[in-house]
N, C-alpha and C positions, 0 to 999 in steps of 0.2 A: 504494500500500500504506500501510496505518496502524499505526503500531505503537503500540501502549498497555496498560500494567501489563505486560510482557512477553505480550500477545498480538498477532500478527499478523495480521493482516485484508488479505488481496489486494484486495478489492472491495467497501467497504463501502455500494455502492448497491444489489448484489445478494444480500446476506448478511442476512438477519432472524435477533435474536436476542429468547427473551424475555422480560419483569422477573425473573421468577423463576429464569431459569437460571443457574449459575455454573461459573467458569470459573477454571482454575488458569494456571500461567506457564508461560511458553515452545510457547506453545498455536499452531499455524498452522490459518488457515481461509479456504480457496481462495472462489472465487466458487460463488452458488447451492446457498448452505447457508442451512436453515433449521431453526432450533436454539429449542423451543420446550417449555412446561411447566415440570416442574421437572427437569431433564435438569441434570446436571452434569459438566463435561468436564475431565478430569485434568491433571494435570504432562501436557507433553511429546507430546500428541497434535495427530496434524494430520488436518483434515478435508477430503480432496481435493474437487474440484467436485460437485455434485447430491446431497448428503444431505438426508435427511428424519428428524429428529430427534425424539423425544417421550417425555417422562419418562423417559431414560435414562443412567445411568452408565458413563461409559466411560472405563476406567482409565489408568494412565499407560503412556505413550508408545505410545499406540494408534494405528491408522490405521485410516480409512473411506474409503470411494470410490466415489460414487454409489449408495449404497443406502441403505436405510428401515429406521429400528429405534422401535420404540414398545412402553413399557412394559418395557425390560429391564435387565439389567445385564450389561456386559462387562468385562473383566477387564484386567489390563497387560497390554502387549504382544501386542496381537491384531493381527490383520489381518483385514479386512471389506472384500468387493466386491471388482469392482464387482458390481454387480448383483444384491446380496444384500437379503434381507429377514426379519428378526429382529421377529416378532410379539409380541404380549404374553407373559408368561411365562417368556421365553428368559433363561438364565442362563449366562455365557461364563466360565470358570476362565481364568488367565493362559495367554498363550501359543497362543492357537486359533485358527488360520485356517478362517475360511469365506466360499469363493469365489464368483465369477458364477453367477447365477441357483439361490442353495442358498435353501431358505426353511425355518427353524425358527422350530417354535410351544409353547409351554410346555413347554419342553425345560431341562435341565442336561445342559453340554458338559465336560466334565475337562478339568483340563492338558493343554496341546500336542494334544487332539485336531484333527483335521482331517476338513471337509469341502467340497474343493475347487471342485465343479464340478456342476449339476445333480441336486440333490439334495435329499429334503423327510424334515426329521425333526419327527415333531409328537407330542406327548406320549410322548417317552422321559427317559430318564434313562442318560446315556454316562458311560464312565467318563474315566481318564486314556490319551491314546497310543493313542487308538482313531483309525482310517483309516478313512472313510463313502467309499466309492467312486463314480463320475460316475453316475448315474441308479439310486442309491439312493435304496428309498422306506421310510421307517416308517410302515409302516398301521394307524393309531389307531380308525378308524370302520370300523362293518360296516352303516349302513344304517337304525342303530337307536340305540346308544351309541357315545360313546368310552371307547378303555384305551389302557392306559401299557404301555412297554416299558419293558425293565432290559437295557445294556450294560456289559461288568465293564472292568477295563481291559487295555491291549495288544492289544488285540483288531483284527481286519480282516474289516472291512464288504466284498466285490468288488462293483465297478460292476453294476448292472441288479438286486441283491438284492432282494426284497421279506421285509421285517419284522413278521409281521401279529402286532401286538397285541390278548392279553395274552401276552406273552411273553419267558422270560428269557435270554440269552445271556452265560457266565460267562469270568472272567477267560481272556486268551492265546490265546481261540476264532479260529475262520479261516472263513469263510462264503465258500464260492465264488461269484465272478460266473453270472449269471444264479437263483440257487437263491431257491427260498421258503420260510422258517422258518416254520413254526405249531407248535412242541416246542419244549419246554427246550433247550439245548447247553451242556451239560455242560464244565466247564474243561480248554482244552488240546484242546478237541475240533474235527475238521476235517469239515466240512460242504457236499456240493454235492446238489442236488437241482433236477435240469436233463432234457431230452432229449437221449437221447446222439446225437452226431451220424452221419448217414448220409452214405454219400459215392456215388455211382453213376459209377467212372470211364467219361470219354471222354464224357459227354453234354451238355456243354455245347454242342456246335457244334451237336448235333440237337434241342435245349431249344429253342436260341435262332433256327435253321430252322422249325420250328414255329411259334414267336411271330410271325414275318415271312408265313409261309403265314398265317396266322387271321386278319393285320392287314391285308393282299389283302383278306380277304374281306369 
């Protein structure tokens, strides 16, 4: 390990950094980082193993871990990755975690927003305290253009939502897992738009008889 100007370097045979990036104190940077452009890295952040860095700001005492950001800005106290990837245009308010395999594209994240787990926001605009749930999509293109979304804040995104842009969703809204927004939602307002579910008791054992007879055949 190297320590110099108060940064920390684990590995500096694995570690590229470039003329033009700067770097503030008390900085840690694990092996197989590459920190390139004009990227500037804050007070107090550390950069776990396998980042891919470019033109980006990333505020104090942040953390990264194994993912790709280019072209953005992220905020204090975030947390990234792993396996995240923050495109051009991305804009991180303090406080936002976004998890394994989320990928945001010209997006603004509010305060303390979160999204943890499999999930793609691209051209929206979130507010503060919003919750993006696991295999949330914001659908920006129909084939021909893109549009933008509008997220207000306090709001909760549920897991498998589809967001189909242009469309606005207003402060403390609650959008049910599985549901598709193409309407306004109104503040305060509770939204599912699903197939309800069927149940056929007792048919399982004769489903799955079935399956076994056809796979005989």
């Amino acid at each position: 390990m190297i320590k110099k100007n108060n940064i920390n370097i684990i590995d500096t045979k694995s570690v590229f950094i470039g003329k033009d990036v700067k770097i503030g104190k008390n900085v840690t940077i694990y092996e197989n980082n590459r920190i390139d452009g004009t990227s500037e890295i804050k007070d107090g952040v550390t950069l776990f193993p396998g980042n891919f860095i470019k033109n980006t700001v990333i505020g104090e005492n942040s953390t990264l871990n194994n993912s790709d950001t280019e072209d953005s800005i992220i905020g204090d106290n975030c947390k990234i990755g792993p396996f995240a990837r923050l495109r051009p245009g991305t804009v991180l308010k303090n406080n936002v975690h976004i998890g394994n395999f989320v990928e945001i594209k010209n997006s603004t994240l509010g305060e303390g927003t979160k999204a943890c787990h499999l999930a793609y926001v691209g051209d929206a605009d979130i507010g503060k305290n919003v919750n993006i749930g696991c295999g949330a999509i914001f659908v920006n293109y129909n084939g021909r253009t893109k549009s933008r979304s509008k997220v207000g804040d306090n709001c909760f995104i549920g897991s498998n939502a589809n967001v189909i842009a242009p469309v606005e969703i207003e402060d403390n809204s609650y959008v049910c897992a599985g549901t598709t927004v193409t309407e306004k939602v109104n503040s305060d307002d509770f939204v599912i738009g699903r197939v309800r579910q069927e149940v056929k008791k007792n048919r399982a054992h004769d489903y799955l008889k079935n399956l076994d007879k056809n796979n005989k055949n």
